[in-house]
N, C-alpha and C positions, 0 to 999 in steps of 0.2 A: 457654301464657302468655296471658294477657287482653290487649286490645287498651288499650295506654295511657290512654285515655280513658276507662276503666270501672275504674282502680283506684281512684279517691276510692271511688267506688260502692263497691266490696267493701269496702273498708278500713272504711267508716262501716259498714256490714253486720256483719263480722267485731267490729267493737266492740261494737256493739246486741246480737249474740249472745252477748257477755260474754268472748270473748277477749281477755285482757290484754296489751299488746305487750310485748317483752324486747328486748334488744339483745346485742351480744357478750358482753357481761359473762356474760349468762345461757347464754351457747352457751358460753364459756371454760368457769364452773365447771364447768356438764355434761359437758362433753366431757374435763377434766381427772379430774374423778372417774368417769366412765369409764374413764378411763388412756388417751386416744387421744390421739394425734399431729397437730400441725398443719403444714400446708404451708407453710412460712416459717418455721418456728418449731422443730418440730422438726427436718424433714427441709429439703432443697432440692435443687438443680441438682451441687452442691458436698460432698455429703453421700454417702457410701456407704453401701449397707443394713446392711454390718456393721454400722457405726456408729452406725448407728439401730435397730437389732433388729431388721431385715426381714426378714433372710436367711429366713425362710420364704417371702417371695415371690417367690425366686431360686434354685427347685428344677428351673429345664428341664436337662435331664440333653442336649440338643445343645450344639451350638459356635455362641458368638454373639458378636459383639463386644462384647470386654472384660469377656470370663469368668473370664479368666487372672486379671487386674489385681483383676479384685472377688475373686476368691478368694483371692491375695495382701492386700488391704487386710483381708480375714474373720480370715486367720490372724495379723496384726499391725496391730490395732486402734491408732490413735493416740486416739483418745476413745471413748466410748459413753456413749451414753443409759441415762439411769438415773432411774427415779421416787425422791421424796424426799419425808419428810414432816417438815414444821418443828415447834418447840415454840412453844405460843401461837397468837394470833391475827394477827401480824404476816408478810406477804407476801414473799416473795420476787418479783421483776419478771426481765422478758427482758432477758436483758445484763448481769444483775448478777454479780460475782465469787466462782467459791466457792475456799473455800481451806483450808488447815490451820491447827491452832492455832497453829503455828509460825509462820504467812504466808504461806505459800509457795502460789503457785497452781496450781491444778489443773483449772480448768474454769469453766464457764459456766452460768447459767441460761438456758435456752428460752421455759421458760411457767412461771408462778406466782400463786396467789391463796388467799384463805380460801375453802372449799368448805362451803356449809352443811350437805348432807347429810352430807357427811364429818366437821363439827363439827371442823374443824380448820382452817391451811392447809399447801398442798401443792403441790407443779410438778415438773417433770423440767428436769434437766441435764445437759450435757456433762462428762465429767470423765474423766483420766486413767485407766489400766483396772486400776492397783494401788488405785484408790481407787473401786472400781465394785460391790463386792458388797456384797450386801443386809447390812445392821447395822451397815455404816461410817459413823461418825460422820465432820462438816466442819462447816465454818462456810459462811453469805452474807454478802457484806460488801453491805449496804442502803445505804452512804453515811452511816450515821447510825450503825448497830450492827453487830453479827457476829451474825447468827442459829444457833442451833444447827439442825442438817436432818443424820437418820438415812437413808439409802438404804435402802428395802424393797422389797418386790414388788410385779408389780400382779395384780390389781386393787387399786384403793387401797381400795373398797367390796366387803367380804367377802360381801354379801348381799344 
């Protein structure tokens, strides 16, 4: 890390050379159409790998605390994450409710945005685990609309 006092310096430097700056927005889309997970967002303190699709990171074959309990939460899921890709251009947001046509809830959104590369938009959710496989259609309630959003696989970008 550079010493405080020498970051204006770079920063004008880095702009002279033509790097353009971005902000989260630009980390959200990349990393969404990536299909990666954000700390806060996807996952937390509160969140078992089952339930987030980790379970590959939780392959040590010893005895550790609270191997039992995850392997219990692995075999009865109360949520999972799920990538979703919405119809249109309009966004799904963190927090928003997904639901059935009926009403009926089901789950949550984490992360949501229009992806340009992807020419779409798209996010991952929480959502019950009858309601979790890829080609199941739901709604987001936006506050304003119900969006339609199909669960697929990821990568969301094939290529």
């Amino acid at each position: 890390y550079p010493p405080i006092e020498a970051m204006c310096r770079i920063w004008k430097d880095l702009l002279d050379a033509g790097v353009r700056p971005c902000g989260l927005g630009a980390r959200d889309t990349l990393r969404l159409e990536a299909g990666l997970p954000l700390n806060g967002h996807e996952f937390d303190p509160a969140t078992s790998p089952a339930e987030a699709g980790m379970m590959r990171y939780c392959t040590k074959t010893e005895p550790y605390f609270g191997k039992e309990s995850l392997l219990h939460r692995a075999a009865n899921p109360a949520r999972l994450l799920v990538p979703f890709l919405l119809e249109g251009r309009q966004t799904a947001r963190h927090g928003q409710i997904v639901l059935l046509e009926s009403g009926e809830i089901i789950g949550r959104v984490t992360s949501g945005s229009f992806c340009p590369t992807a020419g779409r938009a798209l996010g991952f959710a929480y959502v019950t685990p009858p309601h979790a496989a890829p080609g199941t259609r739901w709604f987001i309630d936006n506050g304003r609309a119900r969006l339609p959003a199909t669960v697929t696989a990821l990568p969301f970008l094939k290529s």
